[in-house]
Backbone bond lengths (Angstrom), bond angles and torsions (degrees), N, CA, C in turn:
res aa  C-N    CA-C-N  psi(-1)  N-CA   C-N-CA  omega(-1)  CA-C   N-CA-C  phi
1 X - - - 1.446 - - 1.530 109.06 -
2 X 1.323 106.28 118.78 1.589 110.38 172.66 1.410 122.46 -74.26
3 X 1.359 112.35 134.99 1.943 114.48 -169.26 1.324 83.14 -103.59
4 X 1.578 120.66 162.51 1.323 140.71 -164.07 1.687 93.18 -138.24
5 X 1.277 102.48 166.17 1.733 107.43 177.56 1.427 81.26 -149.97
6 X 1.885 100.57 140.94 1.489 95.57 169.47 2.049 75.04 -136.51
7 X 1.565 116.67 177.07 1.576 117.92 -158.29 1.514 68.66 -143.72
8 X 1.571 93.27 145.48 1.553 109.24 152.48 1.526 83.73 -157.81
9 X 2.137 78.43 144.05 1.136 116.01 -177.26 1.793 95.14 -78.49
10 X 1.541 111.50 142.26 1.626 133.98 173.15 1.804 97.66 -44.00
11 X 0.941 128.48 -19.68 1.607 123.56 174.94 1.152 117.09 -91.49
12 X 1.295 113.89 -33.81 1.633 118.28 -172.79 1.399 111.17 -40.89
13 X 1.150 113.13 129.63 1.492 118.91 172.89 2.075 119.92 -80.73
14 X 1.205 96.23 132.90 1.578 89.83 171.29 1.258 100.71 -146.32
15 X 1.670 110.16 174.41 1.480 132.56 -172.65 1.213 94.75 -81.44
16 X 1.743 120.56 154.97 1.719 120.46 172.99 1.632 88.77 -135.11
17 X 1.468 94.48 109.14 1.595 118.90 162.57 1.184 108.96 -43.91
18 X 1.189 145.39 96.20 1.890 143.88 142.12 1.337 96.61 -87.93
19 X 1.706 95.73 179.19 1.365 100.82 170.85 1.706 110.00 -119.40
20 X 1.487 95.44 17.70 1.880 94.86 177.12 1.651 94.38 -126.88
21 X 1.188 106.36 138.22 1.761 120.71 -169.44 1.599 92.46 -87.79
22 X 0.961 110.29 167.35 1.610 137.24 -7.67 0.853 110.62 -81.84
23 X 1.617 121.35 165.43 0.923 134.42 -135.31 1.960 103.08 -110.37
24 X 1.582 130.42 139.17 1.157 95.93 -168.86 1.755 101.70 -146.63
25 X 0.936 125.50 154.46 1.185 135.19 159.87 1.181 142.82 -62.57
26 X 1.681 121.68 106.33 2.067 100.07 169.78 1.360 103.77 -146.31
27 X 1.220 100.92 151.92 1.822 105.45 157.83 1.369 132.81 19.46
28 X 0.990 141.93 -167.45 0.916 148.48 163.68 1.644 112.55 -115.12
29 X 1.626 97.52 -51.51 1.468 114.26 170.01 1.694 119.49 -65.68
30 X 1.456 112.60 -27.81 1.254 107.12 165.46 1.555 126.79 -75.37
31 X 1.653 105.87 -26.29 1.536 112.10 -179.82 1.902 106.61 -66.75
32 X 1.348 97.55 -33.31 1.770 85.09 170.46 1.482 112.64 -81.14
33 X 1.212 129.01 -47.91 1.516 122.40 175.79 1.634 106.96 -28.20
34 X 1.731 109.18 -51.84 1.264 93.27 -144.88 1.508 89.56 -97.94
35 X 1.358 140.19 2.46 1.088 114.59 166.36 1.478 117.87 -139.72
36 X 1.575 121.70 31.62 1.234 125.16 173.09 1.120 120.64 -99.58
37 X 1.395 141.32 91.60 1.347 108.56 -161.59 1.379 132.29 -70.88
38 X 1.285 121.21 12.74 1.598 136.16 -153.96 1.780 90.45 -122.35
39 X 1.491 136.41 -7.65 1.121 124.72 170.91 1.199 102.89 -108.98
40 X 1.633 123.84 110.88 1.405 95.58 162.74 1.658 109.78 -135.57
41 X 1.531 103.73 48.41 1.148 99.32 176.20 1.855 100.79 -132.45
42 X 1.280 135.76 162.84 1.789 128.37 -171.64 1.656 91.95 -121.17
43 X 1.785 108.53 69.46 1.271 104.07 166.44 1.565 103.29 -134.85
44 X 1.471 112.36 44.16 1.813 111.71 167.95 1.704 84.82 -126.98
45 X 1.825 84.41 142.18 1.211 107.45 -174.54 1.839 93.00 -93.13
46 X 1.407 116.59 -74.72 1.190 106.32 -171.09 1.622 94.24 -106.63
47 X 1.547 99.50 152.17 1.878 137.87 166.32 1.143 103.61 -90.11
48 X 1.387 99.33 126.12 1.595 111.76 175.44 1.522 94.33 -108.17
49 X 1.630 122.68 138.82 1.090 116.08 -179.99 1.840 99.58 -119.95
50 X 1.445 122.80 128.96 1.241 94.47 -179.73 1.840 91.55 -116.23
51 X 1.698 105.92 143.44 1.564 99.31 167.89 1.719 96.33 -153.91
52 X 1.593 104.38 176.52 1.189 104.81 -160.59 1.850 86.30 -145.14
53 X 1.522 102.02 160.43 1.589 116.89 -179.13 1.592 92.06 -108.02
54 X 1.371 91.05 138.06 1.765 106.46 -165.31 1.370 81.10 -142.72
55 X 1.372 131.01 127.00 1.627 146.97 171.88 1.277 108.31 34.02
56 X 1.225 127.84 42.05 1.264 139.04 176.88 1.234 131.78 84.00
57 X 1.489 103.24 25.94 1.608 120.54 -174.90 1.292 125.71 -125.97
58 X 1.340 114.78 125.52 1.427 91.23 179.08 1.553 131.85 -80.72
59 X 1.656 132.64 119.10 1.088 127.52 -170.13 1.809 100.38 -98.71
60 X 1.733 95.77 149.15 1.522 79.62 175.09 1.913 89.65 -117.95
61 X 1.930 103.72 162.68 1.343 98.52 -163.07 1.393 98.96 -107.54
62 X 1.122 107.23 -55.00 1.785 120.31 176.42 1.761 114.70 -133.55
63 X 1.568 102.51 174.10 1.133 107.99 -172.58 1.846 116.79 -139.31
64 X 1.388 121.43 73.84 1.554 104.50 -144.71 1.724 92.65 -107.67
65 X 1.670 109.26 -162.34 1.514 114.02 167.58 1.365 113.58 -88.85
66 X 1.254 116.69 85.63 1.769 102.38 172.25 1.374 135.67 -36.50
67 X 1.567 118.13 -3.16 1.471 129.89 174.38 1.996 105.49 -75.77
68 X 1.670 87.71 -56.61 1.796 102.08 -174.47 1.270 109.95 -97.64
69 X 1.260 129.73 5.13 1.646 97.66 -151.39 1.627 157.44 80.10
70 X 1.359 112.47 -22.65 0.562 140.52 -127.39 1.811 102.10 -113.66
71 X 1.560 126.25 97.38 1.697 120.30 -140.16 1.387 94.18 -100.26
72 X 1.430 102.60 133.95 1.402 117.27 169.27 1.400 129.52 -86.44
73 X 1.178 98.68 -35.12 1.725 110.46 -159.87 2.011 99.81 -144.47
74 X 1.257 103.48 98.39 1.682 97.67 172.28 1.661 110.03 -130.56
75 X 1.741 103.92 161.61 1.191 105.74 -147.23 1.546 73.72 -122.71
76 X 1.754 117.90 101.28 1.383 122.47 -151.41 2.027 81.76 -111.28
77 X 1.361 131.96 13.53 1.386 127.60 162.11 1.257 126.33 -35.49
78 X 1.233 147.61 108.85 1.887 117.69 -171.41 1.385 94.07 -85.37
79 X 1.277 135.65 -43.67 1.445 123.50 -160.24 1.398 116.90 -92.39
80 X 1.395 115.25 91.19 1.591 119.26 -175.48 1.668 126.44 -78.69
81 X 1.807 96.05 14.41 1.723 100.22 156.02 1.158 113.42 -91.86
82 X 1.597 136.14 -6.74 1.258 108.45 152.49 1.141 119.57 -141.21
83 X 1.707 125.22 107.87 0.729 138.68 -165.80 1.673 118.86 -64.55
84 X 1.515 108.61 -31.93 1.154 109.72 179.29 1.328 120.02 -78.05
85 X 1.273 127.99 19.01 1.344 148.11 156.14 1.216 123.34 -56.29
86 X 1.611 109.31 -34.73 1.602 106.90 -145.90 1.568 82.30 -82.85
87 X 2.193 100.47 156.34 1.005 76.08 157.25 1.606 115.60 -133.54
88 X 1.686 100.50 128.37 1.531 125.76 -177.09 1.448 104.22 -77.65
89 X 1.435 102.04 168.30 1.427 127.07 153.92 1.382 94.47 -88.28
90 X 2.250 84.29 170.80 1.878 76.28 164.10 1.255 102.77 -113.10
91 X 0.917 143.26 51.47 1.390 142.04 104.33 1.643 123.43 -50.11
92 X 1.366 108.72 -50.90 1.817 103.06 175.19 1.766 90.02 -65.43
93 X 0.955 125.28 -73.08 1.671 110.21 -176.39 1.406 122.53 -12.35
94 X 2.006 115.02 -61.73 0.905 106.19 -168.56 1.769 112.07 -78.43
95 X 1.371 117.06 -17.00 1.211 105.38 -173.30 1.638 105.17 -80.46
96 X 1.367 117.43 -25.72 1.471 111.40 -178.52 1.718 117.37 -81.02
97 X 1.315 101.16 -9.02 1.600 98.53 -167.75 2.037 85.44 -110.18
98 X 1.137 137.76 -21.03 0.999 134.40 156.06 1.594 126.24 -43.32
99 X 1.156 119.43 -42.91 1.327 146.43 -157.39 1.836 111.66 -92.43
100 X 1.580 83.21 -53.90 1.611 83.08 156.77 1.328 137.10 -102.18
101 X 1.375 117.27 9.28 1.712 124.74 160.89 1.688 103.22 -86.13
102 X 1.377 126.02 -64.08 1.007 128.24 171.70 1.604 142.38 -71.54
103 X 1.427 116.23 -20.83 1.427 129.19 -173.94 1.443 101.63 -78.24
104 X 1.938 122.30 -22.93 1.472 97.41 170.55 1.956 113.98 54.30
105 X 1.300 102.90 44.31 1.064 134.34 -179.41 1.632 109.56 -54.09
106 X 1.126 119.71 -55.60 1.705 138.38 -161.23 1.917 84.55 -75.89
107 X 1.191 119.41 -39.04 1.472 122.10 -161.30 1.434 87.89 -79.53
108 X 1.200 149.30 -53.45 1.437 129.50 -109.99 1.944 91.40 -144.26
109 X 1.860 113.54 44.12 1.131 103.57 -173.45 1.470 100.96 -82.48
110 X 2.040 115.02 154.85 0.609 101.05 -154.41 1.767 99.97 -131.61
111 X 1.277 91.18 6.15 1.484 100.76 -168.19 1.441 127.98 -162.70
């Protein structure tokens, strides 16, 4: 299975999936503040996003600083037939279902 890297710059703007409208826009660097719990400081410049297409889907795996290394957000599930297994916050919800409605992932590879 091939892993993909796509980078967004700490400005990049994206959509944040809730499930109560309206609908709103932030950062890139703010979408982890406000829902990663493992970032809580706004000193990564660029997001490395790495995800991979698994039966025609896009899964995302982790989420670190492409400057350091250094992983913010991982999707440590082993069994990726059922996803609705894992068990998230909804915060991991919104940042993972954010990322792949809005990050435009397939468009914006980066690595």
């Amino acid at each position: 299975m091939n892993l993909n890297e796509t980078i967004f710059h700490k400005n990049h703007i994206i959509g944040v999936e809730e499930l109560d409208p309206p609908f709103r826009e932030v950062t890139f660097d703010n979408l982890m503040l406000e829902f990663c719990k493992d970032y809580t400081r706004s000193e990564c410049d660029n997001f490395a996003v790495v995800w991979k297409e698994y039966h025609g889907e896009l899964q995302i795996e982790q989420v670190y600083n492409h400057d350091t290394g250094e992983i913010y957000w991982e999707d440590d599930f082993d069994d990726v037939d059922t996803p609705s297994g894992r068990d998230w916050s909804l915060n991991d919800e919104i940042l993972y279902c954010s990322i792949l409605m809005w990050g435009e992932l397939e468009q914006t590879i980066g690595g």
